[in-house]
N, C-alpha and C positions, 0 to 999 in steps of 0.2 A: 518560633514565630507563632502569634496565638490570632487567630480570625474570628467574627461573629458576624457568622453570614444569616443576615436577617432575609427573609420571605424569598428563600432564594427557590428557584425550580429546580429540582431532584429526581433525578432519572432513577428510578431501583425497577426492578422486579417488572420488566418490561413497561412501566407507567411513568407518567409525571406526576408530581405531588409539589406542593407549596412545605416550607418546613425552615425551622432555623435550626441551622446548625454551628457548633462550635468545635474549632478545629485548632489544633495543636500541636504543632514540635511537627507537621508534615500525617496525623492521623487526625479521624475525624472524631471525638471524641463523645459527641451527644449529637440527636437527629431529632427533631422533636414538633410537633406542631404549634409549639409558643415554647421558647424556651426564657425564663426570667432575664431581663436586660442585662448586658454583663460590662458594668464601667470599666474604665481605664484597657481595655481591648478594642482594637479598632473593628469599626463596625461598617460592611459591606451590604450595602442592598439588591434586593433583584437580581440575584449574580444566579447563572445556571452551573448545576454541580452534576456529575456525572462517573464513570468511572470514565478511567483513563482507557484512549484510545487501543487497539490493536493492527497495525497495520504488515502484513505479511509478506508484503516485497519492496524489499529497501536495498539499496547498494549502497552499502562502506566504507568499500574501496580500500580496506586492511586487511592484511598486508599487499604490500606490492604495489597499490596506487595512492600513496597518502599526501600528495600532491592534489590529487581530486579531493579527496575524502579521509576521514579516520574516523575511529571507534567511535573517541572521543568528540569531536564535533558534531558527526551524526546523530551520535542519541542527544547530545545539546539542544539540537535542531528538531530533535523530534520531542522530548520534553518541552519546548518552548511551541510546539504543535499538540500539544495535548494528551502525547503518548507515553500510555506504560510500557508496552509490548513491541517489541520490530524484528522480524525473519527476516535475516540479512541473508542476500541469492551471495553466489558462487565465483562472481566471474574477479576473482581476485589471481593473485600472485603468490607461490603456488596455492591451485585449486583445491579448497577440500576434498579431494576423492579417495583420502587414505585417514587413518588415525594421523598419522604421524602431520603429513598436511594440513589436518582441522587446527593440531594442538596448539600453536602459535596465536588463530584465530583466538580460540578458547581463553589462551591466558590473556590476550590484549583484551577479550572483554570484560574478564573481572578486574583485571586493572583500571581499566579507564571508563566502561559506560556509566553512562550516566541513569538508563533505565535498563529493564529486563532485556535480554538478544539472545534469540534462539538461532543461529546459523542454518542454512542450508546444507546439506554434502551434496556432491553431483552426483549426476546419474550414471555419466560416463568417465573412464580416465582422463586427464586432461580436457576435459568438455570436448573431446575431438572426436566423439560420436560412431568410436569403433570398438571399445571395449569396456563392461561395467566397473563402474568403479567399487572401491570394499566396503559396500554397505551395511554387511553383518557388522564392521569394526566400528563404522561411525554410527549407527542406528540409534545407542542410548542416548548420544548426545546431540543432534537434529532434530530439527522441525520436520523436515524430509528430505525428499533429492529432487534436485532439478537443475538442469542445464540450463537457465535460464542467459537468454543472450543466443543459444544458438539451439534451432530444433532440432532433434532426435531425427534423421530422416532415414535409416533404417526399421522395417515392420517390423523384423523380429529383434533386434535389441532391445526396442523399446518393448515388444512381448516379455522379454526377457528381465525386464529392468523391473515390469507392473508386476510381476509373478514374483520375485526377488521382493521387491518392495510388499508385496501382499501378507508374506510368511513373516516380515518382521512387523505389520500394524504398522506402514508409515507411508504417507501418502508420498507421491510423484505427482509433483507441481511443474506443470510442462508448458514452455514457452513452446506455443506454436507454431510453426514458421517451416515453407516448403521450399527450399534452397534452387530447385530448377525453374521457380514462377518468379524468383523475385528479379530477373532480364534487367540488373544495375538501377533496380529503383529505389530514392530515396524519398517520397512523398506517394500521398495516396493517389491509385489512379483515377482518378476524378476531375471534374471542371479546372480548377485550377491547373492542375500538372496541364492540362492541354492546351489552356489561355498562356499559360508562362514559359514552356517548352521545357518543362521538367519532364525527366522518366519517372514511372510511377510503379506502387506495388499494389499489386489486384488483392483484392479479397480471398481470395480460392486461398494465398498465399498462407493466410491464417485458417478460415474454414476448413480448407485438404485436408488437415494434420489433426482437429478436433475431429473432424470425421471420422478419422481412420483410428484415430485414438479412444473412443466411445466405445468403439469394436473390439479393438484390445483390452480396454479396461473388463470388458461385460465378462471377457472368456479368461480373464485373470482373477477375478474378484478381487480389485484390488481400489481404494481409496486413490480416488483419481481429482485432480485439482487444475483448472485450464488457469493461468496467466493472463492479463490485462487484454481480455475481449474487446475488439473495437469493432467488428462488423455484425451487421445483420443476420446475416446467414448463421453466425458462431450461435449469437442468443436463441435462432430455430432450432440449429441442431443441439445447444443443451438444455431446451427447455423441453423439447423429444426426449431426449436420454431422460433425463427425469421422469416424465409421465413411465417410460418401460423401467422402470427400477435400477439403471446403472444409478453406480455409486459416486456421485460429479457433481460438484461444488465450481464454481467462476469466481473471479473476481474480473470488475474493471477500474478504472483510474478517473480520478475527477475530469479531469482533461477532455475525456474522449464523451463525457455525462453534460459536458456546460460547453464546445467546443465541435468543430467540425473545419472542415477546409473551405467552408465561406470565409474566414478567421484566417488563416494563413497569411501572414509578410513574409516579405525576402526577409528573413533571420532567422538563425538559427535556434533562437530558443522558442521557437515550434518544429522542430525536429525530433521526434521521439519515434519508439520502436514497439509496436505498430504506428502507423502516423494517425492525424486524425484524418477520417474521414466523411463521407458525405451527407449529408441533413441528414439521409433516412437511415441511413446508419443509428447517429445519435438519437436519433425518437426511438429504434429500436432496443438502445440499449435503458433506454428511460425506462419503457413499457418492460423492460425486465427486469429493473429493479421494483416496479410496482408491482407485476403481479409472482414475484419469487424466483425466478429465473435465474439472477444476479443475485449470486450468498452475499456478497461483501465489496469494500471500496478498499481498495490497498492504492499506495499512491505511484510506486513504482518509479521512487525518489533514487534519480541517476544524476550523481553528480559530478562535472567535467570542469576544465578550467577555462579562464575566460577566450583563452588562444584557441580553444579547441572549439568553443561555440563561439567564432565571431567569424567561422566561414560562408555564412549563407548559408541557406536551404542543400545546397548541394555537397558543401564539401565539409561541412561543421559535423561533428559526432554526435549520432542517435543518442538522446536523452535528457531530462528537463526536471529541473526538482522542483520538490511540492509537499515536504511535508511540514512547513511552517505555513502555507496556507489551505491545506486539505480541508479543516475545518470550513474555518470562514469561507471560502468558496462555496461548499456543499449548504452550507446554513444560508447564505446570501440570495445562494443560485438557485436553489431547488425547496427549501424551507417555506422562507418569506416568500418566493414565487408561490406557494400551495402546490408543486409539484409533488410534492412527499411530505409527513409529517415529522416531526422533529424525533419522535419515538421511532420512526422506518431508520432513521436517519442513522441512531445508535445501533439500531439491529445491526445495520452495515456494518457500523464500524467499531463496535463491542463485542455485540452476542453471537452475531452470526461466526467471525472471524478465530473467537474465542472458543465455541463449543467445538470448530473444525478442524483444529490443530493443537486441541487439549490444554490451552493456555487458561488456568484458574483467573476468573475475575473475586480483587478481594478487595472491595468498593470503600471500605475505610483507609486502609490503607494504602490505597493505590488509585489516587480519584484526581481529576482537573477540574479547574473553575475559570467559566468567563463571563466575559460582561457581553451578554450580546447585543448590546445598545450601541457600544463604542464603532463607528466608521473609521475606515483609514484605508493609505491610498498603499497599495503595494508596492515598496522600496527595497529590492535584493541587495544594496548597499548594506541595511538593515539585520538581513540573515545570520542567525547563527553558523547555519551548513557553509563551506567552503564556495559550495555549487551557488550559483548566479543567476544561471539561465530559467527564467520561468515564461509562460504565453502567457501570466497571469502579473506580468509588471506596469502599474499604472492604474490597474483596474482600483475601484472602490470595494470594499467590502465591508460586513458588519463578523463584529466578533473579535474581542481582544482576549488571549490567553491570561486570565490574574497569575494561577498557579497552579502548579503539577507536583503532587506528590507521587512515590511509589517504595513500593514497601515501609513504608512508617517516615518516608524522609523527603524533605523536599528538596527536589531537584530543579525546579524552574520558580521565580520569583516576579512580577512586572507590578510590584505596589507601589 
């Protein structure tokens, strides 16, 4: 497939630039500030080019839940979202915590992805939060460990896990979560839970455990990485660690950046894990993606089947996919709002993501393009992913994927 993408905007070298490009067979082959007309090639206008996306916590769901999820549709899903890169977490069947557990992962992804997958290993045996899993064996081939889905609620394992994980150079990416706060709550404890007579989950629930965890990272020197922050408190306590020199990167999720529990319906696909929470929550997680606080946007794309999220707020399973509209969300919501600039925008979801987890960006080879002109109305009928459930169904947004290459090939197509 051969493209001539005229006066397109060109994200490189943290700037934007006007530029034509010509692109070919899935690489980009010239970059140029006028390049000669090139007939009988189809010619695209205005189109923004970039590298391809990185997003660092994905679920799967291979092996063991391919019912939800597989290899294979998820990186579909995420190619058709803009992504070269996806750290697929842990919570599959059997759990990576051993070599022998990863390999199955390993081979199902050179068979069937469709972009780059760096897997997770865990942190614990069986993610059961009582004994480490073999991180020496899985180490060359993870992004890092993490138990994601359930927090570490032991001090010293999780001492034990940052000190292990520090002698190998591999971060522990740690879902936050304090097991004796959450008192059967399935929604944020905020106005809503108390107008609708849902139980709710406090803040502390998440904040506790980054607390506690700040402290253990400082006395292990070890690359420490928080999970989809959704409260206030979390963005005080790591934008503190920062200023004292721990070693602490965040991510949050579109969701919880354009969304809050004023938004909440009875259904289930606003149920995710942390929930959303309260106005001031989300201004505070804004104010930390502008002033550095927040490294990155990972979308923390969980996906479940239609039975499992069609129970209502209460009984439907925690989690909601989002990485076929990550982009347009962020571009729509926070862009064109002037909330953020288009360039912060990448940092998120490029450079930042990518310098912290040692994922090479190789922007010829491995680049998306879209029309950000194009509106459309959010149709999960539509979806590549399996998963269905989004809080983001109906909404308008701007930004249509044209196409996603990676490594020399393309893998998503919408001409």
């Amino acid at each position: 497939m051969q493209m001539f993408l005229k006066d397109a905007t060109v994200y490189m070298n943290g700037s934007l630039f006007k530029k034509d490009l010509f692109v070919d067979s899935g690489r980009i082959i010239s970059i140029a500030d006028s390049l000669e007309d090139m007939a009988n090639i189809p010619h695209f206008y205005n189109m923004f080019v970039c590298p391809g996306f990185v997003d660092v916590h994905v679920h799967l769901r291979e092996p063991g839940f391919i019912f939800k999820e597989t290899i294979e549709t998820g990186t579909m899903a995420a190619a058709r979202g803009g992504y070269s890169t996806v750290c697929s977490m842990p919570n599959l069947n059997p759990p990576p915590d051993c070599l022998e557990n990863l390999n199955p992962q390993l081979e199902k992804i050179n068979q069937t992805a469709k972009i780059n997958v760096l897997p997770f290993g865990t942190i614990t045996k069986l993610q059961a939060g009582t004994e480490l899993s073999n991180m020496d064996e899985m180490a060359p081939f993870v992004a890092g460990f993490s138990d994601d889905g359930r927090g570490v609620q032991s001090d010293e394992l999780m001492l034990a896990a940052m000190t292990k994980a520090a002698s190998l150079n591999k971060i522990i990416s740690a879902h936050c979560e304090d097991n004796s706060l959450l008192k059967g709550g399935y929604i944020h404890d905020g106005e809503y839970a108390k107008a609708h007579g849902h139980k709710g989950i406090c803040s502390e629930s998440e904040w506790g455990p980054i607390k506690r965890d700040i402290e253990l990272a400082a006395k292990a020197g070890c690359k420490y990485h928080v999970c989809h922050i959704s409260a206030k408190e979390s963005v005080a306590l790591i934008r503190d660690a920062k200023a004292k020199g721990v070693d602490i990167t965040c991510e949050t999720a579109p969701h919880y950046l354009v969304m809050d529990d004023t938004c909440l319906l009875e259904d289930g696909r606003f149920k995710m894990n942390p929930p959303l929470r309260a106005p001031a929550d989300r201004e505070a997680l804004v104010e930390g993606l502008k002033d550095g606080t927040i490294d990155m946007i990972a979308t923390d794309h969980a996906p479940h089947t239609a039975e499992e999220k069609s129970k209502g707020l209460e009984k439907s399973l925690m989690g909601v996919v989002g990485i076929e509209t990550a982009f347009p969300v962020l571009y729509t919501k926070l862009v064109k709002t002037g909330v953020i600039t288009l360039e912060k925008l990448m940092e998120l979801m490029v450079v930042n993501p990518s310098k912290r987890f040692d994922i090479p960006v190789d922007f010829k080879n491995s680049f998306t393009v879209w029309d950000l002109n194009c509106e459309f109305t959010v149709n999960p009928d539509e979806f590549l992913s399996k998963g269905r459930a989004t809080p983001f169904e109906g909404e308008k947004l701007f930004g249509k994927c044209v196409l996603t290459a990676v490594n020399g090939k393309t893998v998503y197509s919408n001409i």
